[in-house]
C-alpha positions, 0 to 999 in steps of 0.5 A: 472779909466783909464789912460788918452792916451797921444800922444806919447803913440799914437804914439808908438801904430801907429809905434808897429802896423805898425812894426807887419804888416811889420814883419807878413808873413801871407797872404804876397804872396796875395799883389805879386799876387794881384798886378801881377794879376792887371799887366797881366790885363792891359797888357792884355788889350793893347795886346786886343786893339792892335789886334783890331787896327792891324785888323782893318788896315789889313781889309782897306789894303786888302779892298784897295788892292781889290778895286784898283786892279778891278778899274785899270782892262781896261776891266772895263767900270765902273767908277774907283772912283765909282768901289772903293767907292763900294769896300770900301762900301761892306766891311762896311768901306766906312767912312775910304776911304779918297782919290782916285786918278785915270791917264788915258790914251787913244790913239786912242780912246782906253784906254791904260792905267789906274794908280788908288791909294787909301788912308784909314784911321779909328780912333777908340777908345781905350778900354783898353789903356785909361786907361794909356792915350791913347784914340784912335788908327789909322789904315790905308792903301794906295794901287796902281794898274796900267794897260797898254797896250804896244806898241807891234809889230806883225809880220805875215810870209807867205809861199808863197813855192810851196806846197801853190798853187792854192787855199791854196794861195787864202785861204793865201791871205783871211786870211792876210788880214782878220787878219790885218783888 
């Protein structure tokens, strides 16, 4: 016959076998390592998603930087907005180009000046920090560039001594007045 099991009894039997788990020494280095393990993955997983965010800034930084330089170029007869949109486009991230500002200045007809500033910005989702609440990450850049010609000065000087005569100061004449033309 066997004794009926009481609740006390059940009780002692809970508490003996949580005290033998607790004073056991075998296996008690897995739990640290398991649970450092599990630690270095996580931080490994925000270090991942971080270098994927700083990447991706660095690609619309440089990408802007580009861009605003060859937009700002007075050389450049193509339309600025146009010379941005392209740059941002080729790089694959045209989404990211939020806004871009350009001031021209003409004087005489002649371009003078030119100021174009671009702003990027991209969202993207988070692989790893999700899991501690953080679903997204922004990265994003503004680059300005401006291009102008001064007023300058030129001063031509002409010698006019006597070793100039005859036709050396006809060829003088031609040539002054070729270069204020």
């Amino acid at each position: 016959t066997q004794t009926p099991r009481t609740a006390q009894t059940i009780k002692k039997g809970a508490f003996a076998l949580r005290n033998q788990f607790w004073q056991d020494q075998d296996g008690a280095m897995s739990y640290l390592g398991l649970s450092g393990a599990l630690v270095m993955m996580v931080f490994g997983g925000i270090g991942i998603d971080m270098m994927h965010a700083e990447l991706k800034r660095t690609k619309i930084q440089n990408t802007a930087d580009r861009a605003v330089l060859a937009a700002a170029a007075l050389d450049n007869d193509l339309d600025p907005n146009a010379v941005v949109t392209s740059y941002f486009a080729a790089a694959g991230i045209s989404g990211a180009l939020q806004h871009v500002d350009i001031d021209a200045v003409s004087v005489g007809g002649n371009l003078s000046s030119r100021a174009v500033q671009a702003t990027a910005h991209d969202t993207m989702p988070a692989n790893f920090m999700s899991l501690i609440g953080v679903d997204n990450l922004q990265a994003g850049g503004t680059a300005a560039a401006a291009n102008a010609i001064n007023n300058i000065e030129v001063s031509m000087v002409l010698d006019i001594s006597g070793s100039m005569g005859g036709t050396k100061l006809t060829q003088l004449q031609d040539a002054a007045k070729s270069f204020v033309d």
